[in-house]
C-alpha beads as a LAMMPS data file, in Angstrom:
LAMMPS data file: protein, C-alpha beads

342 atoms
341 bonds

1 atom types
1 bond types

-500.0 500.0 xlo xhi
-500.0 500.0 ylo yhi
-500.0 500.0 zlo zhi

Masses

1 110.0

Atoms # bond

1 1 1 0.000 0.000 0.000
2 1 1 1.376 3.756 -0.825
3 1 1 1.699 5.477 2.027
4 1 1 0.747 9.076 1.953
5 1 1 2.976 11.351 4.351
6 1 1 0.637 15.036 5.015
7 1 1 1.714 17.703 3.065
8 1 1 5.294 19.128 3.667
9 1 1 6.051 16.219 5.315
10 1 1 8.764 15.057 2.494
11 1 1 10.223 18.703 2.742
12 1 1 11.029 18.508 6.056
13 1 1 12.333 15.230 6.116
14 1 1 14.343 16.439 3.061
15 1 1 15.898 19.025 4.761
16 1 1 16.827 17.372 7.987
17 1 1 18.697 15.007 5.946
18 1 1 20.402 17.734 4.592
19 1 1 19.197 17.733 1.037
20 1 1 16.982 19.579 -0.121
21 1 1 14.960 18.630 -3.312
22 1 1 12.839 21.789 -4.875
23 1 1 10.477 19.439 -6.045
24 1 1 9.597 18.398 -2.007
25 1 1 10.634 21.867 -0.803
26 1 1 7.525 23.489 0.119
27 1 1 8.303 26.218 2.802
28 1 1 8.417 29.887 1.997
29 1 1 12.111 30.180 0.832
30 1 1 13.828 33.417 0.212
31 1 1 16.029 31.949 -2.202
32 1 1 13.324 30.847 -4.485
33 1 1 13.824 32.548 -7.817
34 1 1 12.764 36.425 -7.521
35 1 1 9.362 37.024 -9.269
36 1 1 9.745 38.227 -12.541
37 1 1 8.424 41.972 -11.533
38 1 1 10.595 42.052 -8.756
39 1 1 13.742 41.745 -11.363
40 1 1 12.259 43.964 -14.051
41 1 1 11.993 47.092 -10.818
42 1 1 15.581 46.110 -9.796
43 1 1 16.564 46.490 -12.775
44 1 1 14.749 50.121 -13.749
45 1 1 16.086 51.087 -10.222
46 1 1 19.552 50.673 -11.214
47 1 1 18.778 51.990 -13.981
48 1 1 17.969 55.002 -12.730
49 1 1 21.118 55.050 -10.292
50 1 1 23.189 54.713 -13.231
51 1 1 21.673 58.142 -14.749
52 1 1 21.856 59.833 -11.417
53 1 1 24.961 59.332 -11.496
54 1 1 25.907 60.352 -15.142
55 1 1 23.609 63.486 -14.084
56 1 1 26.784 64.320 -12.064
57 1 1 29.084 63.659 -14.365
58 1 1 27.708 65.992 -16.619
59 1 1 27.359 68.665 -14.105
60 1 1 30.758 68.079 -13.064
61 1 1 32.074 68.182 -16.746
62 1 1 30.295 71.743 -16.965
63 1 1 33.036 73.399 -15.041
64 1 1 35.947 71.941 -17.889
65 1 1 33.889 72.910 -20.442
66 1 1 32.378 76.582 -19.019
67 1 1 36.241 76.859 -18.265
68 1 1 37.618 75.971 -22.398
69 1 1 34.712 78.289 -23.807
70 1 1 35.630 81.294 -20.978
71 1 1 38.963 81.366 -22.719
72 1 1 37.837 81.673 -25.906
73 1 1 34.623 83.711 -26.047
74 1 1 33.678 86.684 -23.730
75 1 1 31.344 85.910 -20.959
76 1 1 27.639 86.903 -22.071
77 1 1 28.627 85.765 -25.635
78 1 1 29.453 82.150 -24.150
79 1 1 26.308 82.171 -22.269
80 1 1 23.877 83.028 -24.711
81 1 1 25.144 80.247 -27.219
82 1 1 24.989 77.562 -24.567
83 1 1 20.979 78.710 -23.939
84 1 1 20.339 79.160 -27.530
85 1 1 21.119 75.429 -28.316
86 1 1 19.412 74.425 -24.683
87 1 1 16.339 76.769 -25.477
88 1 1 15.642 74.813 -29.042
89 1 1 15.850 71.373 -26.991
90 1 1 13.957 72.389 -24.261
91 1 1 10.493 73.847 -26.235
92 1 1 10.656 70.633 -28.360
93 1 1 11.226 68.134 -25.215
94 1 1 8.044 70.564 -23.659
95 1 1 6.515 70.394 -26.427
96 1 1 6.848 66.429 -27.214
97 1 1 5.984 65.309 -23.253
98 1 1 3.426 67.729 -22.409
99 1 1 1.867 68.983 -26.029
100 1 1 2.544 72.190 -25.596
101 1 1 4.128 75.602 -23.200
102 1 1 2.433 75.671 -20.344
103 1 1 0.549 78.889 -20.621
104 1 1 2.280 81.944 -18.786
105 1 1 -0.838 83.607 -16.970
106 1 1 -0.632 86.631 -14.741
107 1 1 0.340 85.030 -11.560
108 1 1 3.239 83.216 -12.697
109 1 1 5.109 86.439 -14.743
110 1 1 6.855 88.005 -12.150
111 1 1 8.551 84.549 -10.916
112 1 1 9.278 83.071 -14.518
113 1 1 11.225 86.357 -14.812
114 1 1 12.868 86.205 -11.501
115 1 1 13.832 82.094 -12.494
116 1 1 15.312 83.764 -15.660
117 1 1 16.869 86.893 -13.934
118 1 1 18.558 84.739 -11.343
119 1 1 19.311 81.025 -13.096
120 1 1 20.305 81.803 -16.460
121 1 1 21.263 85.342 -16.816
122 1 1 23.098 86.541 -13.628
123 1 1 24.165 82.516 -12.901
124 1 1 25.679 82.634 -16.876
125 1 1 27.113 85.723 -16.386
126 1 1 29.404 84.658 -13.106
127 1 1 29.760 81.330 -13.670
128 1 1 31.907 82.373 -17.215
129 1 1 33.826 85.184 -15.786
130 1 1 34.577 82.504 -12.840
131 1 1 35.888 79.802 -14.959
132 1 1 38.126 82.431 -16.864
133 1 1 40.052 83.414 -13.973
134 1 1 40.033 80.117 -11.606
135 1 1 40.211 76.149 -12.421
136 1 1 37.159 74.396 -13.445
137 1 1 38.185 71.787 -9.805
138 1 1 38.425 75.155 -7.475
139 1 1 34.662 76.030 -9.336
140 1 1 33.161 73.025 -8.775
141 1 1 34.120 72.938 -5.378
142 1 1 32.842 76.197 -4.822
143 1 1 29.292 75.577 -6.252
144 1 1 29.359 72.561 -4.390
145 1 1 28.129 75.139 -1.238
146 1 1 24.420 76.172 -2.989
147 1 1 23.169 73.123 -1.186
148 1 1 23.953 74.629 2.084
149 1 1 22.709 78.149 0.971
150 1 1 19.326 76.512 -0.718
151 1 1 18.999 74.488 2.913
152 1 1 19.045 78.002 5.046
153 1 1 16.676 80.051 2.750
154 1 1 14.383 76.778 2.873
155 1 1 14.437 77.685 6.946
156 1 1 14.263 81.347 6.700
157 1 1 11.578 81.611 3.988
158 1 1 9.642 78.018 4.257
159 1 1 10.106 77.577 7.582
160 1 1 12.047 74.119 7.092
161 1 1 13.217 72.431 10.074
162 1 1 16.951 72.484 10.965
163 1 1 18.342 69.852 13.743
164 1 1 21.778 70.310 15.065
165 1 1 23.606 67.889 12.924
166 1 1 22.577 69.915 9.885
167 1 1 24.039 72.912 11.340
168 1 1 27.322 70.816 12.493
169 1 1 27.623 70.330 8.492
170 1 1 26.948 73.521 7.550
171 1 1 29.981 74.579 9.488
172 1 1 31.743 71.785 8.534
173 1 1 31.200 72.589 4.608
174 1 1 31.878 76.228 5.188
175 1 1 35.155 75.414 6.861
176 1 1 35.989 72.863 3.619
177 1 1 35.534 75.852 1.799
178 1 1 37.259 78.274 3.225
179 1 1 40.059 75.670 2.613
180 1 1 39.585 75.619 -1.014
181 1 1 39.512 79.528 -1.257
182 1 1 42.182 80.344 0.250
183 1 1 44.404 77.293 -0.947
184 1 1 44.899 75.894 2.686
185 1 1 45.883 79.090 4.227
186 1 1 42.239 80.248 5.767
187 1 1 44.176 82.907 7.953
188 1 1 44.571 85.038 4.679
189 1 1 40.672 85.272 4.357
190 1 1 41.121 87.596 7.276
191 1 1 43.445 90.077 4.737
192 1 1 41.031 89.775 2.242
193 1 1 43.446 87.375 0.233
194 1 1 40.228 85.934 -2.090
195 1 1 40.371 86.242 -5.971
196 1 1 38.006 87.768 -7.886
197 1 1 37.037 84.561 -9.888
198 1 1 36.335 82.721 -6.213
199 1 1 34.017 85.629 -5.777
200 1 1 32.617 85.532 -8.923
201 1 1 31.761 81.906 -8.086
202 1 1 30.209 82.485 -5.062
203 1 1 27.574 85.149 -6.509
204 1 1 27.321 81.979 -8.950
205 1 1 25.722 79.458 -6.073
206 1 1 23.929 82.085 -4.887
207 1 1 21.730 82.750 -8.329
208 1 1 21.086 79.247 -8.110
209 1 1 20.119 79.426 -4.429
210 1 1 17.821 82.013 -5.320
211 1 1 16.524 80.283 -8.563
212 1 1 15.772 77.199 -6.608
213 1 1 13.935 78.900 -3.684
214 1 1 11.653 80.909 -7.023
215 1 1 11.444 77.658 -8.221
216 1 1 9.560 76.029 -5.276
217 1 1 6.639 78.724 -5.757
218 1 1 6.859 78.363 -9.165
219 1 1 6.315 74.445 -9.011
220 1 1 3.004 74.541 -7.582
221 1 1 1.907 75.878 -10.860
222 1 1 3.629 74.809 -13.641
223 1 1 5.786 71.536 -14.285
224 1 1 9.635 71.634 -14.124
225 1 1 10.219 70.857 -17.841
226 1 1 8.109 74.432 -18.511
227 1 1 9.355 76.370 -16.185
228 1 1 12.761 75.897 -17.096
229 1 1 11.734 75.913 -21.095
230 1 1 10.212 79.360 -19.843
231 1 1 12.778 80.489 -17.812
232 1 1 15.784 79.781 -21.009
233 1 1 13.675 81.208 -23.558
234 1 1 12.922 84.546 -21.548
235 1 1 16.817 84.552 -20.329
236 1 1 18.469 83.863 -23.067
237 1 1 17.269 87.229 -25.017
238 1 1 18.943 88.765 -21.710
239 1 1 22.470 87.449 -22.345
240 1 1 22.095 88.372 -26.076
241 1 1 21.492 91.451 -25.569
242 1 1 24.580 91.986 -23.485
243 1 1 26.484 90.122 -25.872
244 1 1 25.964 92.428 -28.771
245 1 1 28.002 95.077 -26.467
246 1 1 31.113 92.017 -26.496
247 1 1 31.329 92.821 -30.278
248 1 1 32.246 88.861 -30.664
249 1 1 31.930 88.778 -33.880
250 1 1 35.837 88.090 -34.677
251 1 1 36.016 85.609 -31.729
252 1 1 32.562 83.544 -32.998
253 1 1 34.486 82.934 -36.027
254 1 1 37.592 82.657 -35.060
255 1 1 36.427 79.737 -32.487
256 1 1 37.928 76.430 -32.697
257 1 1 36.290 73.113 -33.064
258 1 1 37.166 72.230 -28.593
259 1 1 35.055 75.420 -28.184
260 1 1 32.194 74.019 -30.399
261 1 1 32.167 71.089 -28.953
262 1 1 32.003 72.429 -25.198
263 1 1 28.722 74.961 -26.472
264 1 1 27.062 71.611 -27.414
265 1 1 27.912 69.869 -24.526
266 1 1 27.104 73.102 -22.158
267 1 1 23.573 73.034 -23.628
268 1 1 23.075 69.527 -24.042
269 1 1 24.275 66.966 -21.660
270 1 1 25.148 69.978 -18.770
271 1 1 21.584 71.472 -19.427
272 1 1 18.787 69.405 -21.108
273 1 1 19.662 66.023 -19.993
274 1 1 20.583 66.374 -17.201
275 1 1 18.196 68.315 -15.603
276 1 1 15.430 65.667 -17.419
277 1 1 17.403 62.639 -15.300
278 1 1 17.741 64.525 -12.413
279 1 1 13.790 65.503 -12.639
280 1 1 13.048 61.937 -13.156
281 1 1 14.852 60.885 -10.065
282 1 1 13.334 63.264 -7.831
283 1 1 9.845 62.049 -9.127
284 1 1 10.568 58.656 -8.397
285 1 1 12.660 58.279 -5.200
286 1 1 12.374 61.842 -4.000
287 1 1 14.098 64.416 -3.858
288 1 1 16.225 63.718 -0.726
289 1 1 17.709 60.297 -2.361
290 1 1 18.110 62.014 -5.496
291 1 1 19.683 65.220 -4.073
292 1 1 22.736 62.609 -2.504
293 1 1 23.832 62.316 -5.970
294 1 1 24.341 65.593 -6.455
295 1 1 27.726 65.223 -3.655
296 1 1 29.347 63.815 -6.701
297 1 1 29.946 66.314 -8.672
298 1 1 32.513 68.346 -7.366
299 1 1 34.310 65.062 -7.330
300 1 1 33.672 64.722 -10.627
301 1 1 34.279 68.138 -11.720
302 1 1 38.133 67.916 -9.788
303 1 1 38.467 64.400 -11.916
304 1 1 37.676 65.726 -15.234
305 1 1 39.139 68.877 -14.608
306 1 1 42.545 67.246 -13.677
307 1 1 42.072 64.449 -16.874
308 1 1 41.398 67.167 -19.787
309 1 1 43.046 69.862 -18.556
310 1 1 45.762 69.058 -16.601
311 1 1 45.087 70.935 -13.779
312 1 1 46.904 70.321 -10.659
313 1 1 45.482 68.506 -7.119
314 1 1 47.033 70.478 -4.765
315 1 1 46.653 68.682 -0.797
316 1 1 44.143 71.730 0.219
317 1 1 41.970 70.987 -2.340
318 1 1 41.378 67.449 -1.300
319 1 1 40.861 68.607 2.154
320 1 1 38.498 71.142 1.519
321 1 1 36.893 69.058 -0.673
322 1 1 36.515 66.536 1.443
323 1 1 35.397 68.770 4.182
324 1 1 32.962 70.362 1.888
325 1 1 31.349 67.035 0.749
326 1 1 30.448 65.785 4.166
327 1 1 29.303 68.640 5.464
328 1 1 27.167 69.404 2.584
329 1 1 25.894 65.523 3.618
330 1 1 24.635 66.309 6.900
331 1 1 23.573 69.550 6.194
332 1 1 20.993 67.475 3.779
333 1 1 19.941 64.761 5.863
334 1 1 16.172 64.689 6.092
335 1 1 14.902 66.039 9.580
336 1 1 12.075 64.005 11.150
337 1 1 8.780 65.827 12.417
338 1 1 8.898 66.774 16.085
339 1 1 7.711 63.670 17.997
340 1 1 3.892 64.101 19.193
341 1 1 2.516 63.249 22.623
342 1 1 0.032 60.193 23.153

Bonds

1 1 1 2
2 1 2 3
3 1 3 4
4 1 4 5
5 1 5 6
6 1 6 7
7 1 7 8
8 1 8 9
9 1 9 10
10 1 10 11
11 1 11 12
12 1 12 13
13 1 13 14
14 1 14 15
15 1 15 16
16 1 16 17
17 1 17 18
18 1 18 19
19 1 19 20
20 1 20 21
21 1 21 22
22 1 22 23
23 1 23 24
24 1 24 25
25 1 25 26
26 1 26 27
27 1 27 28
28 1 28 29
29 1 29 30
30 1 30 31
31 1 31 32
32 1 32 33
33 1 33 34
34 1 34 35
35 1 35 36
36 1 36 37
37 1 37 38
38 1 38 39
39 1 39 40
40 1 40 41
41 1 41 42
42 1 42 43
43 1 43 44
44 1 44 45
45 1 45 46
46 1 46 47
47 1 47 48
48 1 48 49
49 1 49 50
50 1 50 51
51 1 51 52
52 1 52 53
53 1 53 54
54 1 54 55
55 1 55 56
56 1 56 57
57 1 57 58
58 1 58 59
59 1 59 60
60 1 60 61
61 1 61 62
62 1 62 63
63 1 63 64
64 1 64 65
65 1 65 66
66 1 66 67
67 1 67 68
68 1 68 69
69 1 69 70
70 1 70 71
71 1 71 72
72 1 72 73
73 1 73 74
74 1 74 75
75 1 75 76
76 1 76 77
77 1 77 78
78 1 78 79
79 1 79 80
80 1 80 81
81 1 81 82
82 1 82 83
83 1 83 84
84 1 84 85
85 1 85 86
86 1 86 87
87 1 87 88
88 1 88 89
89 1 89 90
90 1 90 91
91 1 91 92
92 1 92 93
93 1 93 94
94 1 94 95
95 1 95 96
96 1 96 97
97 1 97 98
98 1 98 99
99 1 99 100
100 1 100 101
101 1 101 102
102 1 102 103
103 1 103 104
104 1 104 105
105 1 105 106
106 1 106 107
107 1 107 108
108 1 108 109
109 1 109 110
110 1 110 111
111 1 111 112
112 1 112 113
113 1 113 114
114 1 114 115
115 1 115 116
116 1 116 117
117 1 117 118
118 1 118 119
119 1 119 120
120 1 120 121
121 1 121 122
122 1 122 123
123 1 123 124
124 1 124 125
125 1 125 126
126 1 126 127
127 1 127 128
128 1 128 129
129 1 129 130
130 1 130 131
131 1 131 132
132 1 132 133
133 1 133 134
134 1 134 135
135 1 135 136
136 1 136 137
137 1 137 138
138 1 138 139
139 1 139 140
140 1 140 141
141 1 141 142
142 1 142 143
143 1 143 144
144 1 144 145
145 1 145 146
146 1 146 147
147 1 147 148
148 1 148 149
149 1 149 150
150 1 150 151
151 1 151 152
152 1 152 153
153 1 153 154
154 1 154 155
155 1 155 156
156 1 156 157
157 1 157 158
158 1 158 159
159 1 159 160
160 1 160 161
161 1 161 162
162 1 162 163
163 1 163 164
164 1 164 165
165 1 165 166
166 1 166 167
167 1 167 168
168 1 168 169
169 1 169 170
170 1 170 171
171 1 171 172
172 1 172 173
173 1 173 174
174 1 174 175
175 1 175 176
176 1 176 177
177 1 177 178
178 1 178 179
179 1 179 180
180 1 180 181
181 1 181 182
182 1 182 183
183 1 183 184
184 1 184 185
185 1 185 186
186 1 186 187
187 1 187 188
188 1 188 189
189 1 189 190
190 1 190 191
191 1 191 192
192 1 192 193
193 1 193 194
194 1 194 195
195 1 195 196
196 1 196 197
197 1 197 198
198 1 198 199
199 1 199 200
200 1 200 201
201 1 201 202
202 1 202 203
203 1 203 204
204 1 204 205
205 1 205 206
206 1 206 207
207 1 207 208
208 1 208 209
209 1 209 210
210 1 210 211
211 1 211 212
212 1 212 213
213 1 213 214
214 1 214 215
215 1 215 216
216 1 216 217
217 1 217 218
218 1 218 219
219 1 219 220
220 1 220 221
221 1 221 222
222 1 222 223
223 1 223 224
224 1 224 225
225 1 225 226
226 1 226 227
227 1 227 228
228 1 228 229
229 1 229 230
230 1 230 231
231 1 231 232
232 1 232 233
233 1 233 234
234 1 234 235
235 1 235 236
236 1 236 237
237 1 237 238
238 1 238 239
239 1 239 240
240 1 240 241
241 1 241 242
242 1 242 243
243 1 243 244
244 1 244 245
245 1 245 246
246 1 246 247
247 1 247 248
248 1 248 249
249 1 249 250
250 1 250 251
251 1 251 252
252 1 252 253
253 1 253 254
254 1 254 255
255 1 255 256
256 1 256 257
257 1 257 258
258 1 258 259
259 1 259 260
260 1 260 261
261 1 261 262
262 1 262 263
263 1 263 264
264 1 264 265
265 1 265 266
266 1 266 267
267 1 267 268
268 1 268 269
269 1 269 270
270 1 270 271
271 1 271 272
272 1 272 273
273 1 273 274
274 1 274 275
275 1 275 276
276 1 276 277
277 1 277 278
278 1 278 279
279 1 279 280
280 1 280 281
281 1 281 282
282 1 282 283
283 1 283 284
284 1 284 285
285 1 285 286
286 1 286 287
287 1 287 288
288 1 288 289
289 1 289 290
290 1 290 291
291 1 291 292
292 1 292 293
293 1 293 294
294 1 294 295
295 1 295 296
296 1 296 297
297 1 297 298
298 1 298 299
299 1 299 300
300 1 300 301
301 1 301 302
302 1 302 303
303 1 303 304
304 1 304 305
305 1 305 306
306 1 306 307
307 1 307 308
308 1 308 309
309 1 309 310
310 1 310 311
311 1 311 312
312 1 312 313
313 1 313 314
314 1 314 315
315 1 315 316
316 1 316 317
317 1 317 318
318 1 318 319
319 1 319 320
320 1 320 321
321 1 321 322
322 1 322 323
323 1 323 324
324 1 324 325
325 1 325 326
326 1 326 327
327 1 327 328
328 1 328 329
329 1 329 330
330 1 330 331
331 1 331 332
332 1 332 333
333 1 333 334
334 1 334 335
335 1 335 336
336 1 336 337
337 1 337 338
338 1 338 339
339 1 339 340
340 1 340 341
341 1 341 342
């Protein structure tokens, strides 16, 4: 006579033995195969990592590149040719994913002009007269500190919270950076021993402080891709206009093919893309995972920078680099509400 054993009997007789046959196996086993949707998300999420992470690459290789064309072309001139090619891409991307411009109504002018005043024009116009007096490693180092100025307007205009540790590493960042300034001699800060192109830097993070902080009103009307298609198309008329006073003329055609090639990537890859990627990130893991990418790119913008042009890694500028990248860490953590009594 067959004898029947209840169910899962075999199975754990199986694996007392020490054998384990799938066929028997019948318990819940986390080394069963992964569902087939569970491999197809891992997959999209690294995925994703992957263009985080080439969103700071690109970022990062904006400082070698804004630093070849600042040689070559003056500064508004420079600007408005990076925004002309990332104005083009942008209205067709808005108009491809979303049909058409969003539609500009009364309440939004004032801050679409304020996102163009502040991100493209005034950012443009320091960020190129940075890069032609410092090293594209020292600039992205620099810029590295608008997360720390974008953290403190969030608390003195949103009313974010701020916890100890993220003040700990905004002091921490600021010290990093006063590293980096003065080229590991902060005691000269004190005699006003700062460069002009460090300065010029500086006013750089802070138009993109103030563009981002715009840019959180702005949001709650209009979608990323449209604001920023508004915000290039009303800023780049800006920088032309300025340009015309360059008389560039000579220089536009006197431009080699390296300074070509750094306009397209400038408006392309350092603009369009990734700003899409980064957008895409912060829509599907948030903005706080997202944002930790960001840390990368004055890494990669001291990598590059030493690779294609040969610029030198002096000690200080590891340090403060370091510094700068940690603090910038914990000044970003996310703060948890205040805990409520029961």
């Amino acid at each position: 006579m067959t004898r029947f054993s209840p169910p899962g009997q075999e199975g754990c007789r199986a694996q007392r033995d020490g054998v384990v046959d799938p066929a028997l196996d019948t318990t819940p086993s986390s080394a069963s195969p992964r569902p087939p949707l569970l491999i197809e998300e891992g997959k999209a999420r690294l995925g994703l990592y992957a263009k985080l992470t080439l969103v700071a690459v690109f970022w990062g290789g904006m400082y070698t590149a804004g630093r070849i064309l600042a040689q070559l072309l003056p500064h508004f001139t420079a600007a408005t040719l990076r925004f002309a090619v990332a104005s083009v891409i942008l209205i067709a991307l808005t108009r491809a994913r979303e049909g058409e411009l969003p539609r500009l109504d009364r309440r939004w002018v004032a801050a679409v002009l304020a996102l163009a005043l502040t991100g493209v024009f005034l950012f443009n116009a320091f960020f190129f007269g940075s890069l032609e007096r410092i090293g594209a490693g020292r600039g992205a180092l620099i810029m590295a500190l608008n997360p720390l100025g974008i953290a403190i307007g969030a608390w003195l205009f949103f009313g974010d919270r701020m916890t100890r540790v993220r003040w700990l590493g905004i002091a921490l960042a600021l010290a990093g950076a006063a590293v980096v300034v003065s080229r590991g001699e902060p005691a000269t800060l004190v005699e006003g021993a700062i460069g002009l192109g460090e300065l010029l830097m500086m006013g750089s993070a802070l138009c993109w402080v103030a563009y981002t902080l715009i840019g959180r009103t702005v949001l709650a009307g209009m979608t990323p891709l449209g604001a920023t298609a508004w915000a290039a198309m009303i800023g780049t008329p800006m920088l032309a206009a300025c340009a015309v006073f360059e008389q560039p003329w000579a220089a536009v055609a006197a431009m080699p093919a390296e300074g070509w090639w750094a306009v397209a990537y400038l408006g392309t890859f350092g603009t369009v893309f990734a700003f899409l990627w980064f957008y895409e990130g912060v829509q599907r893991i948030g903005p706080a995972r997202a944002g930790v990418f960001i840390n990368l790119v004055p890494v990669f913008g001291v990598a590059i920078g030493a690779y294609v042009l040969g610029e030198p890694v002096p000690a200080s500028l590891v340090l403060g680099g370091l510094m700068v990248i940690a603090g910038v860490t914990a000044a970003n953590q996310p703060t948890r509400p205040p805990h409520s009594s029961r």
